[in-house]
C-alpha positions in Angstrom: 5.9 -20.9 -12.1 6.3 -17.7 -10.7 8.9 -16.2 -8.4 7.8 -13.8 -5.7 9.4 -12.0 -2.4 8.4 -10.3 0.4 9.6 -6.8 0.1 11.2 -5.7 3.4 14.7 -7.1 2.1 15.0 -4.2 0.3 13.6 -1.5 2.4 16.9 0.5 2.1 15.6 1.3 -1.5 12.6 3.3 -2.2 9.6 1.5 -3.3 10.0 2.4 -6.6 13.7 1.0 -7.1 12.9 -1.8 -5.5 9.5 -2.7 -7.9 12.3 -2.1 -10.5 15.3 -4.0 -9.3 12.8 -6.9 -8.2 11.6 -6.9 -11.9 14.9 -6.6 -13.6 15.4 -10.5 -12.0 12.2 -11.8 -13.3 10.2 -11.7 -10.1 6.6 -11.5 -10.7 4.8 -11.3 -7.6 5.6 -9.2 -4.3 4.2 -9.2 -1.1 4.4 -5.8 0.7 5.3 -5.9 4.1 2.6 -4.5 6.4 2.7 -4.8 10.0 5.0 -6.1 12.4 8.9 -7.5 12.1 8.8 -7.2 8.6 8.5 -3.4 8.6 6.2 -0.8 6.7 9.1 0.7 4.5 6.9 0.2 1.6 3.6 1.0 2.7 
C-alpha cells in the first residue's frame, strides 16, 4: 500500500523541504494543491 498527502499542510515549507520531509516518513505519493481552499503554495 502506499501512503500519500495532499501537500498544503505543509505550505509553511518550501516545496522542496516539504518533498523531503514528506519522504523522510515513507510517503510515496503527493497531491499538489492547485486551486481553491487548499492553496497554491506549491504550484
Amino acid at each position: 500500500m502506499k501512503l500519500g498527502v495532499m501537500n498544503p499542510i505543509l505550505s509553511d515549507l518550501s516545496f522542496e523541504e516539504a518533498m523531503a520531509y514528506l519522504s523522510s516518513l515513507g510517503v510515496q505519493t503527493v497531491e499538489i494543491g492547485a486551486v481553491g481552499y487548499p492553496g497554491t503554495a506549491h504550484l
